[in-house]
C-alpha positions, 0 to 999 in steps of 0.5 A: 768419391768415385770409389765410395759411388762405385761400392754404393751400386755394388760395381768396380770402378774399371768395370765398363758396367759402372763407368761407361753410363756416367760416361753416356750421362756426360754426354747426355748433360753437354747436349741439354746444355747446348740445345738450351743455349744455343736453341734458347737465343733462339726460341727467345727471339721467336717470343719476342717477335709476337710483341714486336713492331711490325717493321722489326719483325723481319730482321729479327727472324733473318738474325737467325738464319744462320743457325736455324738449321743447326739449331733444330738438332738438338732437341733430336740429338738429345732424345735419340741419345738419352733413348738409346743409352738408357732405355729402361727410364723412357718408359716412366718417363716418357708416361709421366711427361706424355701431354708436355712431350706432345706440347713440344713436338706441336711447338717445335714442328710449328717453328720449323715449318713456320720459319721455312714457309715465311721465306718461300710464302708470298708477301701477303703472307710471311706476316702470318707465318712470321707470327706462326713461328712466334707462337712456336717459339711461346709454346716451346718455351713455355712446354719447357717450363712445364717439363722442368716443374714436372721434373722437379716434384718427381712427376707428382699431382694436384692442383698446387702442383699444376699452378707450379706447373703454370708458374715455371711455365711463365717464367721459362718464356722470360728467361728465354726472353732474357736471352733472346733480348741480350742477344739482340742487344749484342747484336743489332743497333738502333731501335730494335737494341733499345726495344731489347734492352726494354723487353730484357729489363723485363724479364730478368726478375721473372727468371730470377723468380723461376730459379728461385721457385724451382729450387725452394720446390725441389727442396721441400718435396725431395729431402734427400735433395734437402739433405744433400744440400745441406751436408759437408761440403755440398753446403759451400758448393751450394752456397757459392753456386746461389752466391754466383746467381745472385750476383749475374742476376744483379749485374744483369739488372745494373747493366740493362739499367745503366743502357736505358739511363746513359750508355750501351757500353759492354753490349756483350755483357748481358748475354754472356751473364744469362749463359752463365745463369742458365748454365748454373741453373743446369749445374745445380740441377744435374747436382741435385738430381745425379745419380737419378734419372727418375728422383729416388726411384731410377738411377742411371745405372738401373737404366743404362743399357747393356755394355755391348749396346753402350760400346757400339753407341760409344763408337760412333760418339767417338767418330761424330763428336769430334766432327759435331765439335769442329762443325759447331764451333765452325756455325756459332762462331758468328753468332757474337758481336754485331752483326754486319750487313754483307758488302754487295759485290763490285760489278764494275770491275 
């Protein structure tokens, strides 16, 4: 397969010039995966606050202080990286996606301020800014769905292309949602649990909707992704992989079901469910477009940046991701099982 791609662009398999942008491309997909997990629980929890009581509010927010901070790189991460070692495709693409870009950069400076304001704002106004950050965290996640949309009809308009637009909008806010609430559930006990399981169960179908519309779209308007499909053994890939979603979607549904009727056994399951769902949906993304990075019309290849500037990127990767790996996992290691609250100090002694 490697080879039979190396001879499709013309370059030899060893050649840095053939290896090292799928090399940069990896990195570039690892990144959006982490920025949309570990971000996504995030974002979804912030979208859940505009919706919930108003004694519920603080410890919401404060469940997410600890990654706050290492949550807000991502996005950053991923630009810089995808600026630097493909520079050729942030021109069209940056062209066609300048409104939904603006929307995210608004949405993304209103969490950070938001958030950072609340803790230093005084009483009477940290229900303001506990709502400002909500609103971030909508638009965010509601941008996303619109950059997906956009990505996934080939940057194309008109009015059926807008309403999709607007559709996946909505349903990102819900997946988001899922994963913020099985989060929650996974996190906290009590009333705010109960309230997550509610919200969950609400979301889920709608998420499934959006994996569903996004992948009927993008095969009715690119038959090239139709045709990869449907031919040899993509067909079993795919099959198997629309196979998985369907069965994660239905076990999410019977386990939020099965919380609200009798019991909250196997809190965890939810969340690692909705991981596992937002990471097929990225795999068969990256499968249906790769190797474009603009469908039908630039590849990453066509894209990549020099050799020269590749090998210097390279070098640095090879010093920070070892560093950024161990940091990450040292972060988010806490993020799972139930939170418990700090044992305060003994002054007697």
């Amino acid at each position: 397969m490697i080879d039979a791609l190396a001879n499709a662009v013309g370059l030899g398999v060893y050649d840095p010039q053939f290896w090292m942008p799928l090399l940069f491309l990896g990195f570039f997909f690892l990144v959006i995966v982490a920025g949309t997990v570990l971000d996504g629980f995030d974002i979804g929890v912030g979208c859940l606050s505009l919706i919930a009581p108003d004694l519920l509010r603080p410890r919401m927010l404060s469940l997410l202080s600890p990654w706050r901070d290492a949550n807000e790189y991502w996005l950053f991460l991923g630009m810089g990286l995808f600026i630097t070692a493909f520079p050729k495709a942030w021109g069209p693409v940056m062209g066609s996606l300048y409104l939904p870009l603006c929307g995210l950069a608004l949405g993304v400076m209103l969490r950070s301020v938001s958030f950072e304001m609340r803790l230093r704002a005084p009483a009477e106004l940290q229900a303001k800014w506990q709502m400002a950050f909500g609103v971030g965290s909508l638009i965010t996640a509601f941008v996303h769905g619109l950059l997906l949309a956009k990505v996934v009809v080939s940057f194309s308009q008109g009015a059926g292309y807008f309403w999709f637009g607007i559709f996946m909008g909505f349903c990102a806010v819900a997946a988001y949602v899922l994963l913020g609430a099985s989060w929650l559930i996974m996190r906290e006990a009590g009333e705010l649990r109960a309230r997550a399981v509610r919200w969950g169960s609400l979301a889920v179908r709608w998420f499934a909707a959006g994996a569903i519309g996004a992948s009927v779209v993008l095969a009715l308007a690119n038959a090239g992704v139709l045709l990869k499909w449907s031919e040899g053994i993509n067909r079993m890939v795919v099959l198997a992989l629309w196979g998985m979603l369907l069965l994660c979607f239905v076990s999410i549904e019977m386990c939020l079901q099965r919380m609200i009727n009798s019991s909250y056994r196997t809190t965890a399951l939810p969340f690692l469910l909705t991981l596992l769902v937002f990471l097929a949906v990225l795999l068969g993304l990256a499968f249906s477009f790769f190797p474009f990075l603009v469908l039908d019309e630039i590849t990453i290849w066509d894209a990549a940046a020099s050799v020269t500037v590749l090998r210097i990127i390279l070098a640095a990767a090879v010093v920070a991701i070892p560093i950024l790996f161990v940091f990450n996992i040292w972060v988010y290691w806490g993020m799972f099982g139930l939170s418990r609250p700090p044992v305060p100090p003994d002054y007697k002694r």
